[in-house]
Every structure is written in C-alpha cells, then in structure tokens.
C-alpha positions as CSV (number, residue, x, y, z in Angstrom):
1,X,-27.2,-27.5,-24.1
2,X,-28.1,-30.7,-23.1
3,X,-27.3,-31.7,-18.7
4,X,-26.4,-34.7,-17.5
5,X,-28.9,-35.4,-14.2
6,X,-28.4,-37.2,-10.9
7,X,-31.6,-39.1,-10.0
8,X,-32.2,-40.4,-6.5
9,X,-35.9,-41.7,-5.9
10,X,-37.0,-42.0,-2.5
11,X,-38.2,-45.2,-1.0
12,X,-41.4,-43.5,0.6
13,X,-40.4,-45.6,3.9
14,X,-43.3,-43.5,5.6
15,X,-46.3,-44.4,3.5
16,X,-48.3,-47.4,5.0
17,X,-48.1,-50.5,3.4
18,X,-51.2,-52.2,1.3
19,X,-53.2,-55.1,3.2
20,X,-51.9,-58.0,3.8
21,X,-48.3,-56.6,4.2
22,X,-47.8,-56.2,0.4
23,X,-45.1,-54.4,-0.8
24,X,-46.3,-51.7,-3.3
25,X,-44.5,-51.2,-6.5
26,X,-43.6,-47.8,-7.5
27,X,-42.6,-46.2,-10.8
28,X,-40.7,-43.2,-11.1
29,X,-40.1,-40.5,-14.0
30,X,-39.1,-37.3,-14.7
31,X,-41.1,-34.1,-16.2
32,X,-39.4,-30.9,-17.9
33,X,-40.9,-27.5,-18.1
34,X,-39.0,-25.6,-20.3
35,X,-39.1,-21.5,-19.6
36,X,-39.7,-19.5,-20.8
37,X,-41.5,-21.1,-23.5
38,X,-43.7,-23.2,-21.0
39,X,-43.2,-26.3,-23.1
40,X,-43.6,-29.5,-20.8
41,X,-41.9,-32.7,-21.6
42,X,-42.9,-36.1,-19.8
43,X,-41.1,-39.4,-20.1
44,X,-42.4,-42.4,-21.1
45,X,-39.6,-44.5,-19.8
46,X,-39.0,-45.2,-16.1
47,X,-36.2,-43.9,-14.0
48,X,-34.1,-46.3,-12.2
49,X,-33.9,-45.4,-8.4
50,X,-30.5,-44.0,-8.7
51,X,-28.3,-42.9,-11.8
52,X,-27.8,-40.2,-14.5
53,X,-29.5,-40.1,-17.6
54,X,-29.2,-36.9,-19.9
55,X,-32.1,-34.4,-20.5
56,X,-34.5,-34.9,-23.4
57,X,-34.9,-31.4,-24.3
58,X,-31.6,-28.7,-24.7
59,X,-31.7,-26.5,-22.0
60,X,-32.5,-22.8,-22.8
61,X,-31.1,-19.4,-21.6
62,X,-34.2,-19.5,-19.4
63,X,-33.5,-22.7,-18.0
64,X,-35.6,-25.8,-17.1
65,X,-37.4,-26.9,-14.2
66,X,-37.2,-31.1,-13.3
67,X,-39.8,-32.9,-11.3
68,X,-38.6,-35.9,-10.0
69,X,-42.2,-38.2,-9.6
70,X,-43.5,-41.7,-8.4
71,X,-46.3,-43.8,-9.1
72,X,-47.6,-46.2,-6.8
73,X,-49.7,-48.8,-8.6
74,X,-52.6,-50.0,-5.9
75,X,-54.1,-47.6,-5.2
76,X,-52.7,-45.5,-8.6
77,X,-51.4,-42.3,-6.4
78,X,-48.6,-39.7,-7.7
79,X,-46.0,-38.5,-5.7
80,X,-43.8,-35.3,-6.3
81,X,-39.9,-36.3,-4.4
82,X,-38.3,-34.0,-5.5
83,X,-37.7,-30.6,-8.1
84,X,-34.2,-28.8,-9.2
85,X,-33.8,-25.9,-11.1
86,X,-31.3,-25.8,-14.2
87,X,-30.1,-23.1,-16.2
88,X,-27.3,-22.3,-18.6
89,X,-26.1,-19.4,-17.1
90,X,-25.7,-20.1,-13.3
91,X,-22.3,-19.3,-12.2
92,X,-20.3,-20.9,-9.6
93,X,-18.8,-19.3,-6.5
94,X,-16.5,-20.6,-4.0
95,X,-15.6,-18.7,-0.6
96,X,-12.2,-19.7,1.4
97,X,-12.1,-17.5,5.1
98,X,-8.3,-17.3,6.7
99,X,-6.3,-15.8,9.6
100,X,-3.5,-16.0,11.5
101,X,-4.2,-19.3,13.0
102,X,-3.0,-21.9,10.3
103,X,-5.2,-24.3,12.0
104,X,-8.0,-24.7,9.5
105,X,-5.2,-25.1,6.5
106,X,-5.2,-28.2,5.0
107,X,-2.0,-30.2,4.8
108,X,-1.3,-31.3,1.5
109,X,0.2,-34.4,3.5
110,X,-2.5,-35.8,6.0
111,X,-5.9,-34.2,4.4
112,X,-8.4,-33.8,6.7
113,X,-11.7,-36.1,5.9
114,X,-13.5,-33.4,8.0
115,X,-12.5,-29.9,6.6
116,X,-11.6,-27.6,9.9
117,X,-13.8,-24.7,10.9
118,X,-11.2,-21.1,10.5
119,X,-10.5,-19.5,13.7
120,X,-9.4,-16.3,15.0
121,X,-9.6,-14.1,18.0
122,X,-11.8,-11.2,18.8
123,X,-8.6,-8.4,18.3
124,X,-7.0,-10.4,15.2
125,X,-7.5,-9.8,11.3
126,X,-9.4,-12.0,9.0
127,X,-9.6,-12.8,4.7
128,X,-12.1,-13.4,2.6
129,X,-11.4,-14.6,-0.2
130,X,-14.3,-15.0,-2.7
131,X,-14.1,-16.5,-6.3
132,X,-17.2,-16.2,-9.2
133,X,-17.1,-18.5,-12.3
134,X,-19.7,-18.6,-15.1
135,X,-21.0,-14.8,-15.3
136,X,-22.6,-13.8,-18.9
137,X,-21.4,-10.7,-20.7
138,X,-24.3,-11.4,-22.6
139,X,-26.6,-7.9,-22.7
140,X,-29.1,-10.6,-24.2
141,X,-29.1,-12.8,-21.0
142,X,-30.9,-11.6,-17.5
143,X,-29.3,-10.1,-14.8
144,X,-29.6,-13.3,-12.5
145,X,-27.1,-14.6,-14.9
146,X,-24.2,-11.3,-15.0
147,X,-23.9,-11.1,-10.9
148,X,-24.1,-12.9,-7.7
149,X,-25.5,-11.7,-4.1
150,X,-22.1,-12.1,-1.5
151,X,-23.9,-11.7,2.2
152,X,-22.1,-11.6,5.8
153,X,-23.9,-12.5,8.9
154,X,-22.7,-12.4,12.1
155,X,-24.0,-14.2,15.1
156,X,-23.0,-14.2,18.9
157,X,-22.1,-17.2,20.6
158,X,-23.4,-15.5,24.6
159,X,-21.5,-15.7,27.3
160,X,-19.4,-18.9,27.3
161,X,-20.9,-20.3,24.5
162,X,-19.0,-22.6,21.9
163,X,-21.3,-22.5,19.2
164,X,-22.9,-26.0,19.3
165,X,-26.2,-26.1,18.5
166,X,-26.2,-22.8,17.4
167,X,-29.5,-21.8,15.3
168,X,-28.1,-20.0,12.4
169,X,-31.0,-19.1,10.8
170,X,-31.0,-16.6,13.6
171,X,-27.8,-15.0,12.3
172,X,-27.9,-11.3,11.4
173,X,-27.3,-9.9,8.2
174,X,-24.8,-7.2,8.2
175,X,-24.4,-6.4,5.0
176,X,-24.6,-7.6,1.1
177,X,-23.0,-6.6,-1.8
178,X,-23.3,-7.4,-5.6
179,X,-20.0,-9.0,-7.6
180,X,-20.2,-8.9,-11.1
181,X,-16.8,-9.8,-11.9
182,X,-15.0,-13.4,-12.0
183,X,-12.0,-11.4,-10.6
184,X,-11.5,-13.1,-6.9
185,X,-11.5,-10.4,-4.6
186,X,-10.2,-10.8,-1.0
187,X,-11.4,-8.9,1.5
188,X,-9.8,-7.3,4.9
189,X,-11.5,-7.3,8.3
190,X,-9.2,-5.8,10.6
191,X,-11.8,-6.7,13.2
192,X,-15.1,-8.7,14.0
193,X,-18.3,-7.6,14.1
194,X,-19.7,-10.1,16.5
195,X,-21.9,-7.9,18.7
196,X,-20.9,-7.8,22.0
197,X,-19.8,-4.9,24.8
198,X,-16.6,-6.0,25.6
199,X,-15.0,-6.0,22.1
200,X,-12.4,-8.4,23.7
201,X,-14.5,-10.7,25.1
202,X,-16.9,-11.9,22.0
203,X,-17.3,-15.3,21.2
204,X,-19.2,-16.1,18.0
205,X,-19.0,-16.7,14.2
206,X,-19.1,-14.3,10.8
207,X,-20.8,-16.1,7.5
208,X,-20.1,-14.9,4.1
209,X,-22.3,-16.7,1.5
210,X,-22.4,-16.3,-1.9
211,X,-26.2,-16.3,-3.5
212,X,-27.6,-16.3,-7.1
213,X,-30.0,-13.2,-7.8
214,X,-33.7,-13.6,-7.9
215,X,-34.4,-14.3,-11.7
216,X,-37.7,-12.7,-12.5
217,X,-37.5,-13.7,-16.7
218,X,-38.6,-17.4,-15.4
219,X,-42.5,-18.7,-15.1
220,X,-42.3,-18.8,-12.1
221,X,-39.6,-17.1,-11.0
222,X,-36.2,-18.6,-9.8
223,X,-35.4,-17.9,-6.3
224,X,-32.5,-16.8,-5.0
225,X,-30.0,-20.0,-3.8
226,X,-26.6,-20.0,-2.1
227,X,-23.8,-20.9,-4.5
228,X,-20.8,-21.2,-1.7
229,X,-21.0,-20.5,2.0
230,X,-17.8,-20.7,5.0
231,X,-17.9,-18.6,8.4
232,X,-15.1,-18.2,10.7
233,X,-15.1,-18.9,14.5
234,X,-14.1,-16.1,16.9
235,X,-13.3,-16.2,20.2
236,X,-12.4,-14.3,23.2
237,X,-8.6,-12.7,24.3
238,X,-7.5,-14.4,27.5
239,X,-6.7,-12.6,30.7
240,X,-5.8,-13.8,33.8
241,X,-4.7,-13.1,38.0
242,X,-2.0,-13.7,40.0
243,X,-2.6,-14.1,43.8
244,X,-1.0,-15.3,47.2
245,X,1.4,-12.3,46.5
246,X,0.8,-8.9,46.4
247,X,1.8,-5.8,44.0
248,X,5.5,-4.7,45.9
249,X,5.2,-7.2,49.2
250,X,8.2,-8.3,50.7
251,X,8.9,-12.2,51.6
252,X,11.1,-12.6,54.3
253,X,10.9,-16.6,54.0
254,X,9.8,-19.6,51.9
255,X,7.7,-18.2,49.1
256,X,3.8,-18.7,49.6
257,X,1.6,-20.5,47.6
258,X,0.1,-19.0,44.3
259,X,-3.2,-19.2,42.4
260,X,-2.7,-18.7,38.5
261,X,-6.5,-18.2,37.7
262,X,-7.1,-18.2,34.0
263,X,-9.7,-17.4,31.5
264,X,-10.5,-17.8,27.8
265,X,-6.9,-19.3,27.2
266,X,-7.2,-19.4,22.8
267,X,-7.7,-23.3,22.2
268,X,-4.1,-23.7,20.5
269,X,-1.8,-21.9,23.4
270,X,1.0,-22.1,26.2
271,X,0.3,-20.2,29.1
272,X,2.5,-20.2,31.9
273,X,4.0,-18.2,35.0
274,X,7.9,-16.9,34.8
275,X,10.2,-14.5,37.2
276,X,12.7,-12.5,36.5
277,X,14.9,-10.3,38.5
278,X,14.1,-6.6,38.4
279,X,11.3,-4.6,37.4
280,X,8.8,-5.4,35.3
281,X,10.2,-5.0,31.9
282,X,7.8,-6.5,28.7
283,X,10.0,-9.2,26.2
284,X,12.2,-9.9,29.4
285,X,12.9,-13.5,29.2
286,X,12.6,-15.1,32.7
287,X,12.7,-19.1,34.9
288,X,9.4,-20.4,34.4
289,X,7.8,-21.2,37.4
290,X,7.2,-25.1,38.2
291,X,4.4,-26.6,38.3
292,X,2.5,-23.5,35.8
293,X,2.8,-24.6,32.2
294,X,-0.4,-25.6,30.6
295,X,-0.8,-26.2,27.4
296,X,-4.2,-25.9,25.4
297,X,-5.1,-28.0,22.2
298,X,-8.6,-28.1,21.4
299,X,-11.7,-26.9,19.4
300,X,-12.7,-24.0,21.8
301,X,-11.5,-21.7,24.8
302,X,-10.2,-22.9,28.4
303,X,-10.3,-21.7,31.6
304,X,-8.3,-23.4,34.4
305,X,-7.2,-22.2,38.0
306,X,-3.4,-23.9,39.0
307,X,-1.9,-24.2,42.5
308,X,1.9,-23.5,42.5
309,X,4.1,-23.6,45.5
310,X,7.7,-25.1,45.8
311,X,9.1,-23.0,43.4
312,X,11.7,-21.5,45.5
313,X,14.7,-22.7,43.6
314,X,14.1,-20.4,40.3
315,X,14.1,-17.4,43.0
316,X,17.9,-17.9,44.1
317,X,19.0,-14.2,45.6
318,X,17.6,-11.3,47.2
319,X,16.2,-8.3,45.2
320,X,13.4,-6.8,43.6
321,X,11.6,-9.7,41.3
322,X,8.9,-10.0,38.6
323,X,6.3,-12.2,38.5
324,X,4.1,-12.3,35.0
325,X,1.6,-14.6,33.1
326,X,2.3,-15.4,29.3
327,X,0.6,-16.9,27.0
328,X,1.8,-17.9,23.0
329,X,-0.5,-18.1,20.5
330,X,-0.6,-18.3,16.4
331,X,-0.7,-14.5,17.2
332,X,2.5,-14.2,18.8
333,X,3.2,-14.0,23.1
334,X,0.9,-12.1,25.5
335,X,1.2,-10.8,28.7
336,X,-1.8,-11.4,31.2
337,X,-0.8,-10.4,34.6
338,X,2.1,-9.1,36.4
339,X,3.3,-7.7,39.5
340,X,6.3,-7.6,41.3
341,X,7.8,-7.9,44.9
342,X,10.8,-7.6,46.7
343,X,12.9,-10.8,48.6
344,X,14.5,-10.2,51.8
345,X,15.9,-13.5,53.2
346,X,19.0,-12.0,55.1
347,X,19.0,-13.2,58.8
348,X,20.7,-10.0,60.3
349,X,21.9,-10.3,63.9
350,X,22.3,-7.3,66.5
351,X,24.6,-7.7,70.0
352,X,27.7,-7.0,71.5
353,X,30.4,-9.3,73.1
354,X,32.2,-8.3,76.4
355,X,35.2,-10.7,78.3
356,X,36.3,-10.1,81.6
357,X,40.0,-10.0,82.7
C-alpha cells in the first residue's frame, strides 16, 4: 500500500546566519526505513518545503518510519525536522462526551469555528461515546493492530478554580481499558470522579483518550500514541442564603432589606428570589421578588451578593409567607434557600368612649 505524505520543512529561523549576512540554502529529503525488514530507502530528489508526494516503497504490515531531513550547503550540516510513523493497520478512534447541558452541541445552523468544551455539574450524569475504525481480524497481524488503549483521567480544578492554565499532564489516571471491537460503545457515569470532599462542591475535568498499543514486532518499537481525546468540564451545585429576615419572624411594618448571597450559580442559569403565601411547599409557584433576578451566561460558575428592598407590593395581605431562592438550569429548577415568616400589619386600637348628659 502505497501513502500519500504531507511534507512541511522548517525554516530553521534559529540557526545563525553565514558571514556577511548570507542566507544559507537548504535542501530537504525524505528517508524510509521499512520494518521489519530494516530496508532503508533515501531520495535522490528534493522535497519542496510544503506538499504531498507519495511514498517510494509500499508500506508493509510492519509499517514504515519517515525522516523528514535538511541540508545546509556552507558549511555541509544535516538536520533531522521531523519523523512520523506509518503503518497499515492503525485504526482510527473518535471520542464525543455529552450531558444534560446541550451547550457544547453543535448547531447544524451557526457552527461553531471553536468547538465548545462539554459541561455538567458535580451531581449530573455524563456519556461517553467512543467509536474504533480500522481493527485487523487478521491472526497474522500484531496485536497493536486488533485493539486500542481507551484511558480516563480526572483532574481537580481547587477551590475556585476554572481550569485555565491547568497542567494536564498532571491529570490522574483512573482507569484504562482495552476495545477490541469497532462496535461504538457509550458509556454511563452516573457521577464524577473529580476528587474532592464535598462531592457537591468539585470543580474540575474527566479525559477519556483513545491510544494505540505499544507495538513491540517493530525495530524499534512503536510507541503508544493517542488516536482521539475529549474531556468534559464539571463544576460545582450552587447554594445560597437569605438574610435581613429570620426563620418564623414577624414584620409588623415595611419589609426590611434583604441580602440574596449566592455561590457557584451553574454558568447557563436563572436564579432568583419569590414569595408565596403559606408554608413552605416545594413546586409552589410564587411573585418573584423585584429587584432579584439574575441571569448567568458564561464559560464558568458565578457568585454574586444582591440587595433587595422595596418589594412590598408582591406581599399584599397579612398571613404566614414563604420566601425561597431558585435557580433553573439545563438540569431542571433548584431550590437554594428558604424560610418563612409571618406579616402582621393590622393597626389594632384599644379605648372606650363615655358622653355626659
């Protein structure tokens, strides 16, 4: 089988230049090593500094190994730019990670030049879906060539953290498994493993990457190398505190002032404060209270404090009233704090009236 090869030779901007400013000339070509056989096949022709150009030699079940070299004429040095590693047998893999949050889905419409990062929370399910193409049933062929490596890695974000500039060589492997089927498999993770102690409170990423096996029938061997890779961003559940009232106070006049403090609101929500008369009762639908909508639309968690007073109008009778925090997600509506208290605005008047005859 003969492969088509994409050639880019470098420019070498570092080396220094020859005396008198002259601009050295360079020559590039490309050498085969054939494996297993060990047979070596240089060019005599030049390779332009980019193109494609087929290779001279068929390439075996063992594959072939392509140095991409230089020549600079005065003084005669070789260079080595670049190598790849070819074979007949290495499969493709793709890996596709989804959730709840439709966020990272493309639209057919508007493509996105930049594909979206997949998202979830820490107490929401994720899918991995994971596709092999190109696996020999040949008993004749290595085992490098009949399955792939699939690894997942998981890596904490810290306290706060949003993942920029994250090192993720310093991820940590949590598991691997062999697929030796071009069956696409999707996989289930009710949960994330991001380490953390408060399982609601993790921020981080999972990686699932797809690697070729370490192919020992080649001189020298073939290395492992990653086929497909995506990981999936996770990030904390919300919470939040209501104060300037107290759990069963009553208000006898104008209502005080509130403090909605909020924290890791999901970065595509509505959070907001409503009352409703009564109890507290979950799925009660109530007046939202003025001046307490916010609405989140962004790459990464937010917290935010709000000042609400003035709001007396939604609160139109005496009784027993509920005050609660919600916030709507892809996941559906949460409650994050509640209490409630009791209004007593009657002016009651005690005395007696006498006349005199």
């Amino acid at each position: 089988m003969k492969s088509y090869l994409c050639v880019i030779a470098a420019a070498l901007c570092v080396l220094p230049r020859a005396a008198a400013d002259v601009v050295p000339v360079y020559t590039n070509y490309l050498r085969q090593y054939q494996t297993p056989t060990g047979v070596v096949w240089a060019s005599n022709d030049t390779v332009a500094a980019t193109g494609t150009q087929q290779s001279s030699l068929a390439i075996n079940p063992g594959g072939a190994r392509f140095d991409l070299w230089t020549i600079k004429a005065s003084p005669y040095t070789e260079y080595l730019l670049d190598t790849k590693y070819v074979s007949t047998y290495t499969p493709a893999a793709t890996v596709v990670i989804t959730s709840e949050d439709p966020y990272a889905l493309e639209d057919p419409d508007h493509p996105s030049a930049h594909p979206l990062i997949p998202r979830t929370r820490a107490d929401r399910p994720f899918y991995v879906k994971v596709t092999v193409a190109g696996l020999s049933v040949d008993p004749a062929y290595p085992p490098a060539s009949k399955s792939v490596n699939l690894c997942r890695y998981v890596q904490s974000y810290g306290v706060g953290g949003t993942g920029i500039g994250i090192d993720r060589t310093q991820a940590t492997l949590l598991s691997q498994a062999a697929i030796a089927t071009t069956v696409p498999q999707t996989l289930t993770y009710a949960l994330t493993s991001v380490p953390g102690a408060d399982r609601t409170k993790v921020r981080g990423e999972e990686r699932f990457s797809v690697f070729t096996l370490l192919d020992a029938t080649t001189t020298p061997s073939t290395p492992a190398s990653q086929l497909a890779s995506q990981y999936i961003q996770i990030w904390p559940v919300a919470d939040g505190a209501v104060t300037g009232i107290t759990q069963g106070q009553v208000i006898r006049n104008a209502m005080p002032q509130l403090t909605l403090t909020l924290h890791d609101l999901y970065p595509y929500s509505t959070t907001y404060a409503q009352v409703y008369k009564g109890s507290p009762q979950l799925g009660t639908a109530g007046a939202v209270v003025p001046g307490s909508n916010l609405v989140v639309s962004d790459t990464v968690p937010a917290n935010s404090v709000l000042l609400v007073s003035n709001y007396d109008a939604v609160l139109p009778t005496d009784g027993v009233w509920t005050i609660e925090i919600l916030t709507t997600t892809p996941f559906g509506t949460d409650r994050l704090a509640y209490l409630s208290f009791t209004l007593d605005r009657t002016i009651e008047m005690n005395g007696s009236f006498t006349t005199i005859e």
